[in-house]
TORTIVO-490058 format. One record per atom (N, C-alpha, C): residue in three letters; atom name; x, y, z. Coordinates in nm, 4 decimals, always signed. Each point is the difference from the previous one (the first is absolute). Example, Ala and Ser with C-alpha at 12.3 -4.5 7.8 and 13.67 -1.06 7.14 Angstrom:
BEGIN
+------+------+----------+----------+----------+
| resn | name |        X |        Y |        Z |
+------+------+----------+----------+----------+
|  ALA |    N |  +1.3190 |  -0.5690 |  +0.7800 |
|  ALA |   CA |  -0.0890 |  +0.1190 |  +0.0000 |
|  ALA |    C |  +0.0900 |  +0.1200 |  +0.0000 |
|  SER |    N |  -0.0350 |  +0.1050 |  -0.0720 |
|  SER |   CA |  +0.0820 |  +0.1190 |  +0.0060 |
|  SER |    C |  -0.0770 |  +0.1090 |  +0.0730 |
+------+------+----------+----------+----------+
# end
This chain:
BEGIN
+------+------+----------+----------+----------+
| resn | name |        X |        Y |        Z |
+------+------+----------+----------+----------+
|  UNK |    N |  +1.9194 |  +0.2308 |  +1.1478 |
|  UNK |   CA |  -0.0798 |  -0.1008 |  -0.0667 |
|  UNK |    C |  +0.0708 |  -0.0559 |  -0.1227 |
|  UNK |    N |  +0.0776 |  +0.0840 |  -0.0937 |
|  UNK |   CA |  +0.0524 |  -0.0475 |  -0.1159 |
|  UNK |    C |  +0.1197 |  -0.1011 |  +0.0293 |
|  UNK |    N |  +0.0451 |  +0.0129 |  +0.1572 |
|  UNK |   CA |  +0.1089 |  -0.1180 |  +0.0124 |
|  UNK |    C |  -0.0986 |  -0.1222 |  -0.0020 |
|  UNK |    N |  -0.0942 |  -0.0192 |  +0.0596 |
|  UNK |   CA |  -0.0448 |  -0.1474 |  -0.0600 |
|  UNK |    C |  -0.0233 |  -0.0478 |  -0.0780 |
|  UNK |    N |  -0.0303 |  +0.0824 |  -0.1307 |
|  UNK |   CA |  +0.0025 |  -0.0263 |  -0.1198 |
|  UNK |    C |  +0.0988 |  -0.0966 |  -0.0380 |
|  UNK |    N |  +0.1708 |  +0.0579 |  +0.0703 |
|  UNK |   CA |  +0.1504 |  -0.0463 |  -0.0550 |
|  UNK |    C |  -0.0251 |  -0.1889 |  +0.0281 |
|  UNK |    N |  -0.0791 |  -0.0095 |  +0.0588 |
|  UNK |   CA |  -0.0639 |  -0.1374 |  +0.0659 |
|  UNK |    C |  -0.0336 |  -0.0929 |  -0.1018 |
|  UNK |    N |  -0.0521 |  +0.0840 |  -0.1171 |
|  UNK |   CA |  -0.0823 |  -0.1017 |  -0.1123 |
|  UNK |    C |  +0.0850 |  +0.0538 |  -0.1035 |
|  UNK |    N |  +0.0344 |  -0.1609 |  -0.0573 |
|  UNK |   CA |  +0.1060 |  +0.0115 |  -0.1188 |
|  UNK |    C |  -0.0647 |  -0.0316 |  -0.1066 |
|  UNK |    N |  +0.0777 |  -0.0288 |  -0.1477 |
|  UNK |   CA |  -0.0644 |  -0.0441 |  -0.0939 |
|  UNK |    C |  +0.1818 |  -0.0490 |  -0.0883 |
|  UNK |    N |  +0.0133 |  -0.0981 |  -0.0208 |
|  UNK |   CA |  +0.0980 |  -0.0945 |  -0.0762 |
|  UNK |    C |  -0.0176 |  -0.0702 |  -0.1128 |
|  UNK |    N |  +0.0245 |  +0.1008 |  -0.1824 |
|  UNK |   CA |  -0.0114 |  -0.0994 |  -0.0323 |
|  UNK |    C |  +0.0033 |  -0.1590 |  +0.0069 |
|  UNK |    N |  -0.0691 |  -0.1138 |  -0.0373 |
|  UNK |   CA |  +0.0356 |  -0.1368 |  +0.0418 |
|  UNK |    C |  -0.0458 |  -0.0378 |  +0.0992 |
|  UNK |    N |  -0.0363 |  +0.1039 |  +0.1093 |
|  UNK |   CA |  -0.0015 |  -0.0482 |  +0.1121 |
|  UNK |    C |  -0.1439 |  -0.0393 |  +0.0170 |
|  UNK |    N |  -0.0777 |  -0.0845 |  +0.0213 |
|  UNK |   CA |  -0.2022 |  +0.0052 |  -0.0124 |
|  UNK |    C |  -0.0588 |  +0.0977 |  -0.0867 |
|  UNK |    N |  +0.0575 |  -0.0297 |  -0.0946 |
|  UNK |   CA |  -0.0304 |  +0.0548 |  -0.1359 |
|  UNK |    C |  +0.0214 |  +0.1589 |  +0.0201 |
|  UNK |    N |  +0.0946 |  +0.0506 |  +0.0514 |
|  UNK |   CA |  +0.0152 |  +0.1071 |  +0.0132 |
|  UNK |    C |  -0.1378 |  +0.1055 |  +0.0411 |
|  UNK |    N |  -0.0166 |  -0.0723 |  +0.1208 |
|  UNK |   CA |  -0.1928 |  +0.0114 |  +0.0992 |
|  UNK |    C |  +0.0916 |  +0.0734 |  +0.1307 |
|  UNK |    N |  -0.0399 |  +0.1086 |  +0.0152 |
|  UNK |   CA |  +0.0111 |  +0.0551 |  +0.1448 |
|  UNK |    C |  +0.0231 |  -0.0822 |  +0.0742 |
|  UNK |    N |  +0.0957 |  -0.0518 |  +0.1040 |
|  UNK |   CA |  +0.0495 |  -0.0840 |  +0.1269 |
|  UNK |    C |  +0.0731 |  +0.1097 |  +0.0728 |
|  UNK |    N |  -0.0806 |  -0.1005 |  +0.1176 |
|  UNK |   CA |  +0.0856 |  +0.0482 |  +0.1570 |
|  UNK |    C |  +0.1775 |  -0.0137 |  -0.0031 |
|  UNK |    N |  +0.0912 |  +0.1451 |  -0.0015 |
|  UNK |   CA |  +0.1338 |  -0.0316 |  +0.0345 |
|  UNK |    C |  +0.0760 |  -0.1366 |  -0.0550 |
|  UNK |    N |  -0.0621 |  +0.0180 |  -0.1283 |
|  UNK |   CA |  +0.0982 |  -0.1061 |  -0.0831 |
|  UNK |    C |  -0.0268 |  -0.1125 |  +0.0361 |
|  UNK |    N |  -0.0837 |  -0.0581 |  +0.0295 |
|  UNK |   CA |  -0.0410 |  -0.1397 |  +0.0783 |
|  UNK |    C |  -0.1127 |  +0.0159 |  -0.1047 |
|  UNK |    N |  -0.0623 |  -0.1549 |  -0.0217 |
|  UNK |   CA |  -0.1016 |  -0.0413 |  -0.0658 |
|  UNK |    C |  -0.1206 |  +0.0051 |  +0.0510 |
|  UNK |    N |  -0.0027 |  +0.0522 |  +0.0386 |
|  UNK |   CA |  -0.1432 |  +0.0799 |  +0.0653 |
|  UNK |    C |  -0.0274 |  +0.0990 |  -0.0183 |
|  UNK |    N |  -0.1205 |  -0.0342 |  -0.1134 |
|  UNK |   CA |  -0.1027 |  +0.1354 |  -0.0956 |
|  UNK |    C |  -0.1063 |  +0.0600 |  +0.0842 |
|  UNK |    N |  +0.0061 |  +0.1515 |  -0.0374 |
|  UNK |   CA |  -0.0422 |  +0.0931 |  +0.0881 |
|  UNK |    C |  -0.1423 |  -0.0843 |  -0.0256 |
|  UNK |    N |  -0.0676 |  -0.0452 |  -0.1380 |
|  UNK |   CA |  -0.1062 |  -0.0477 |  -0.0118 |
|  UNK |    C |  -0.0690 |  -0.0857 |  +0.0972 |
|  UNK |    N |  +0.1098 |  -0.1158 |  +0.0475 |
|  UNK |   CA |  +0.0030 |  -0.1045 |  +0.0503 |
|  UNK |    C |  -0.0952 |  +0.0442 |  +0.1740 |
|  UNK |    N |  +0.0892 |  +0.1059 |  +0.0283 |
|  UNK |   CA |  -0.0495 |  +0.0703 |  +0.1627 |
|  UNK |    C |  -0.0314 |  +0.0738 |  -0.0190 |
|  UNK |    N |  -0.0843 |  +0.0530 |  -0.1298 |
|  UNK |   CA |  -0.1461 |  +0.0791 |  +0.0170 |
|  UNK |    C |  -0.0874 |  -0.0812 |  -0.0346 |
|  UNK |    N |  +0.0003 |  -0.0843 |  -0.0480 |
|  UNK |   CA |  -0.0997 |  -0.1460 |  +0.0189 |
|  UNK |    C |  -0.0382 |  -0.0432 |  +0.1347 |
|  UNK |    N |  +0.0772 |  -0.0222 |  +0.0413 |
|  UNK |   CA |  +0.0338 |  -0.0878 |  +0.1157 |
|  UNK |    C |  -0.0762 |  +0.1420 |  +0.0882 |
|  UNK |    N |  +0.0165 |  +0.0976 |  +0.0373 |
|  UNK |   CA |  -0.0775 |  +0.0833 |  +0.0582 |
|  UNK |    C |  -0.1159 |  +0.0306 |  -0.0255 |
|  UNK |    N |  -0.0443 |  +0.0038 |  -0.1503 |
|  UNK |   CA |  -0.1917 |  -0.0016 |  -0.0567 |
|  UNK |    C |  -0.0565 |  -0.1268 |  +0.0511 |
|  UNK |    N |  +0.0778 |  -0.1160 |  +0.0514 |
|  UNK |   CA |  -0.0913 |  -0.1046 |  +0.0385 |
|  UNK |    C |  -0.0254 |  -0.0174 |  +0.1162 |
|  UNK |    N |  +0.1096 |  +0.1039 |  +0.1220 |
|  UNK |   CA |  -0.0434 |  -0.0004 |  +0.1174 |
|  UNK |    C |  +0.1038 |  -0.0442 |  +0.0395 |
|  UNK |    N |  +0.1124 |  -0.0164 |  -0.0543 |
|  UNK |   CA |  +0.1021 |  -0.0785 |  +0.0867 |
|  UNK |    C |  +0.0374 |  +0.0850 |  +0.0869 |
|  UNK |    N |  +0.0430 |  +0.0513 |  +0.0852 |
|  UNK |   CA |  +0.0435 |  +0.1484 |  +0.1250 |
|  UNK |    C |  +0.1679 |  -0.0484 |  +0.0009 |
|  UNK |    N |  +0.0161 |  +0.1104 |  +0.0141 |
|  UNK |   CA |  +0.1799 |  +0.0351 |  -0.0359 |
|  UNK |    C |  +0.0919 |  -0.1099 |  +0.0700 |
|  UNK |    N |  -0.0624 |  +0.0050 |  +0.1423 |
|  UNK |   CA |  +0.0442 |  -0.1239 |  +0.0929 |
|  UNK |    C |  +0.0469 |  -0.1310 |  -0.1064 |
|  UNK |    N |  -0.1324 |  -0.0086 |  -0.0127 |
|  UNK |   CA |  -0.0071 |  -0.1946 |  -0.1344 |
|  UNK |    C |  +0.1180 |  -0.0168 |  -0.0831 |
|  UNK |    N |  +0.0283 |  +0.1701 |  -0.0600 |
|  UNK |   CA |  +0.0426 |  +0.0164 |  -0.1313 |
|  UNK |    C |  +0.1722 |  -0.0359 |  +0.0303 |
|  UNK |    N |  +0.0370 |  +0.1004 |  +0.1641 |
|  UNK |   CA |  +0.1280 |  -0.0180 |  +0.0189 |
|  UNK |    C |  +0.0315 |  -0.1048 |  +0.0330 |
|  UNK |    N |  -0.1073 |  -0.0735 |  +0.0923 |
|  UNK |   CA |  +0.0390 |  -0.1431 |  +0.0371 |
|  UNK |    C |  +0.0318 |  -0.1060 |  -0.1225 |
|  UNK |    N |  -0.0757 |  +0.0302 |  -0.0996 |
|  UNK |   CA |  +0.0250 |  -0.1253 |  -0.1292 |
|  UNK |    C |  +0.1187 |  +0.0464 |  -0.1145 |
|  UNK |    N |  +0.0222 |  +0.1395 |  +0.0526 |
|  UNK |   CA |  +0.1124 |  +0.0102 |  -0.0472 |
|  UNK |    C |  +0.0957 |  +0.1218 |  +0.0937 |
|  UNK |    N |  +0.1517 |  -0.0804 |  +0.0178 |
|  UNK |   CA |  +0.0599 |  +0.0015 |  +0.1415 |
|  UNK |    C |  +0.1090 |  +0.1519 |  -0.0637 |
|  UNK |    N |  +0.0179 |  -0.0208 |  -0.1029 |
|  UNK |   CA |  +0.0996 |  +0.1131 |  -0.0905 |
|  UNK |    C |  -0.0800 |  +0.1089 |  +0.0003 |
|  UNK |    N |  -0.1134 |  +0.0201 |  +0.0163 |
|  UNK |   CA |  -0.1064 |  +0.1678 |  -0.0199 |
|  UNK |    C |  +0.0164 |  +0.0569 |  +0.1448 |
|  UNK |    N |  +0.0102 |  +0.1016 |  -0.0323 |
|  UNK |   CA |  -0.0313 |  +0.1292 |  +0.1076 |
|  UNK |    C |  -0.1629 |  +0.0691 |  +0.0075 |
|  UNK |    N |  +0.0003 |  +0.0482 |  +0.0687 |
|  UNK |   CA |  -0.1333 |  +0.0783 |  +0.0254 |
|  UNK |    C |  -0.0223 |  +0.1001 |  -0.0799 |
|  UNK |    N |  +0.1666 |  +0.0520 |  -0.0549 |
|  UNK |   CA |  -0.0164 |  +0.1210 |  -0.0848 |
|  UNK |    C |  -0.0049 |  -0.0435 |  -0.1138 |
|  UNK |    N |  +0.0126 |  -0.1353 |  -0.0013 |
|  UNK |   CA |  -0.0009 |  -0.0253 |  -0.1817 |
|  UNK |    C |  -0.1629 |  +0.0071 |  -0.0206 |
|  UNK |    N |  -0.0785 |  -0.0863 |  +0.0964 |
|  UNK |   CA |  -0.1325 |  +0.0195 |  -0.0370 |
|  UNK |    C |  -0.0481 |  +0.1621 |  -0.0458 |
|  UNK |    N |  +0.0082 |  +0.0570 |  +0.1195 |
|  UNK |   CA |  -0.0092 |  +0.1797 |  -0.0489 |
|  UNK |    C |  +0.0774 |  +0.0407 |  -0.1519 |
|  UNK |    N |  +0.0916 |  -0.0715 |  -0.0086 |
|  UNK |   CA |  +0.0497 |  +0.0842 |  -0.1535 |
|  UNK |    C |  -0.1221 |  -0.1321 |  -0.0725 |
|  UNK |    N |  -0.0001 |  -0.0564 |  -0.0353 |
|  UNK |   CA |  -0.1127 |  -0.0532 |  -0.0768 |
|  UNK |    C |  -0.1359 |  +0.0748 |  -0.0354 |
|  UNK |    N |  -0.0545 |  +0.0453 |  +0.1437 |
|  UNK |   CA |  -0.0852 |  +0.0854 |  -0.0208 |
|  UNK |    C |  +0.0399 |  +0.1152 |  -0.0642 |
|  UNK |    N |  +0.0687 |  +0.0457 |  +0.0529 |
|  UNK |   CA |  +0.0335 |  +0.1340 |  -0.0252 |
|  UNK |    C |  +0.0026 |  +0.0273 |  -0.1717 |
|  UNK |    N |  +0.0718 |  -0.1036 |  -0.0582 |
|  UNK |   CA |  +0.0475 |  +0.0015 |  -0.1403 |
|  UNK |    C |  -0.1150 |  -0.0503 |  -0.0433 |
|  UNK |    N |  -0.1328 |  -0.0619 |  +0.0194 |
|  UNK |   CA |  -0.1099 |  +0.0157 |  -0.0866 |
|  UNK |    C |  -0.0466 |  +0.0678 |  +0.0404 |
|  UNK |    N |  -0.0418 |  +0.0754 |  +0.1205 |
|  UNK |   CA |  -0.0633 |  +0.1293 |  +0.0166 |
|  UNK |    C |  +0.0771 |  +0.1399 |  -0.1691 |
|  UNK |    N |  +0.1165 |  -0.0124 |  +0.0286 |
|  UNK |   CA |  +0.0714 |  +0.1076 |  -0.0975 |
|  UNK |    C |  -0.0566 |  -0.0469 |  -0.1747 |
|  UNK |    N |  -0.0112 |  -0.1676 |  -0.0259 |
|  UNK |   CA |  -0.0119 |  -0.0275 |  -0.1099 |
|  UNK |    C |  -0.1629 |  +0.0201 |  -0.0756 |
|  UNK |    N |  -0.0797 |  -0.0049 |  +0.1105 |
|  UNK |   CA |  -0.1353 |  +0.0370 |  -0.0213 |
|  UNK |    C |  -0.0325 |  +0.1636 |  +0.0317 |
|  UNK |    N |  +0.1126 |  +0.0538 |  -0.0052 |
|  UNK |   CA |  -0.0714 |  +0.1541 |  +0.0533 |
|  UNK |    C |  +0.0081 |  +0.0771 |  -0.1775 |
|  UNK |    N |  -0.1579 |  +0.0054 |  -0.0573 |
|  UNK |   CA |  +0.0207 |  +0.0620 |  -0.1177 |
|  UNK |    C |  -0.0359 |  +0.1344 |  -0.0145 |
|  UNK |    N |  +0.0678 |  +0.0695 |  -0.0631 |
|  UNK |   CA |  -0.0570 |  +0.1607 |  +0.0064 |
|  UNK |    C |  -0.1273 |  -0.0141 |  -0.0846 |
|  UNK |    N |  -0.1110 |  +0.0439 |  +0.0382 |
|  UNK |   CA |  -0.0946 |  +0.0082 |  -0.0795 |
|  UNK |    C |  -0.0264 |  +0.1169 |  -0.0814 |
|  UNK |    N |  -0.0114 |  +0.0362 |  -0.1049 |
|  UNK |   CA |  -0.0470 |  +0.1373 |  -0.0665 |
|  UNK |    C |  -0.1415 |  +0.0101 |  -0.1003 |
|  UNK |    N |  -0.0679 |  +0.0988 |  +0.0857 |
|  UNK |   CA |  -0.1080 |  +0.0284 |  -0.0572 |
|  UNK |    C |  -0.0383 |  +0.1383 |  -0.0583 |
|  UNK |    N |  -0.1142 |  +0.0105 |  -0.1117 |
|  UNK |   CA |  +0.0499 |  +0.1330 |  -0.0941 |
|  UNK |    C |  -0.1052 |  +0.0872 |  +0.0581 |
+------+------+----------+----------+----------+
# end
């Protein structure tokens, strides 16, 4: 699982230094949007021809990891 991670970069300069797909301008934001509105992966690869199937999965994957908070209670 952590190799898809290697999937999502971050460049200073690059979209304000915003999580993107493999150095390409395409923010992980961008296609987790695009998936909360219903778009289905199909839509997503078709409108954009440079994504893989696994890039979508590292997208998820890397906000699944960014929202996982340890909670502590006393």
């Amino acid at each position: 699982m952590n190799e898809l991670l290697t999937r999502i970069t971050q460049t200073p300069g690059q979209c304000g230094g915003r999580p993107c797909i493999r150095g390409m301008r395409i923010r992980v934001t961008d296609i987790l949007e695009m998936l909360a509105e219903n778009v289905t992966v199909n839509e997503i690869l078709e409108d954009f021809p440079d994504l893989e199937p696994e890039d979508i999965q590292a997208c998820l994957l890397f906000a699944a990891r960014r929202t996982d908070f340890v909670r502590l209670t006393a």
